[in-house]
N, C-alpha and C positions, 0 to 999 in steps of 0.2 A: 811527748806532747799529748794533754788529751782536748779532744773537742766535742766530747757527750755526743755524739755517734758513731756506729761500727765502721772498720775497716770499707766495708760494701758500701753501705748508706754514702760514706765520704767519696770516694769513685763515682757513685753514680750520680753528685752531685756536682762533681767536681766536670763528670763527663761534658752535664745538661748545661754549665756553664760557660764551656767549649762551645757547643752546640748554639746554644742562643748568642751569643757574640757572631759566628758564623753565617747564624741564618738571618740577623738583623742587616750582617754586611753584604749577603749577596743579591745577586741580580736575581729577578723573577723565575724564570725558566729554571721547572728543575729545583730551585732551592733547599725542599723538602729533602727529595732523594739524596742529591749531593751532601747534603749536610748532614745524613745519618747515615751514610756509608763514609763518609771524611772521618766520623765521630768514634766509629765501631757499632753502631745498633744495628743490629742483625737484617731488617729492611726498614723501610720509610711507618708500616705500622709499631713496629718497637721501638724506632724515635716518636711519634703521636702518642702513646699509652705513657712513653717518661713521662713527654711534656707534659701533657692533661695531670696527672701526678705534682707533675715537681711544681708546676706551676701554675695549674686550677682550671685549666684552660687548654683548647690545642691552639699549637702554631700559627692558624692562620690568625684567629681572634688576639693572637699576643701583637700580629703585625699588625693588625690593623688599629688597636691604639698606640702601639709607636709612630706610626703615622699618623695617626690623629696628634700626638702629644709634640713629634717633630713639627708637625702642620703648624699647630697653634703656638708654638716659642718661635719657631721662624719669621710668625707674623709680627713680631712683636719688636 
C-alpha cells in the first residue's frame, strides 16, 4: 500500500494521532507528561516540538480551541 510518505514520517504521524486523542481526553493535571510518556516521546519537550510540527501549534493553544469549539456547539 502506498501513502506518498516514508516509513518514519507515517509513525510519527500516526504516533501524534495517538497522542492528541489522548491528551483531548484527559484530565488537566499532568496531561502533557502522561500523554508523552503513554505515547513513547522521549519527555514532555519531544511531545511539544511534534506537536508545534505536526500541528502548527503547541498543545496547550490546540486545547484551548477545542474548548472554545466544544464551548460553542454545546451551546447550541
Amino acid at each position: 500500500m502506498l501513502v506518498g510518505v516514508s516509513p518514519k514520517r507515517l509513525a510519527r504521524i500516526v504516533r501524534f494521532q495517538r497522542a492528541l486523542r489522548m491528551l483531548e481526553r484527559a484530565d488537566a493535571g499532568q496531561r502533557g507528561t502522561r500523554t508523552a510518556m503513554a505515547c513513547g516521546y522521549a519527555d514532555q519537550a519531544h511531545f511539544v516540538r511534534e506537536f508545534r510540527e505536526l500541528a502548527g501549534c503547541p498543545p496547550e493553544a490546540h486545547l484551548l480551541r477545542h474548548a472554545e469549539l466544544d464551548g460553542f456547539f454545546a451551546g447550541r
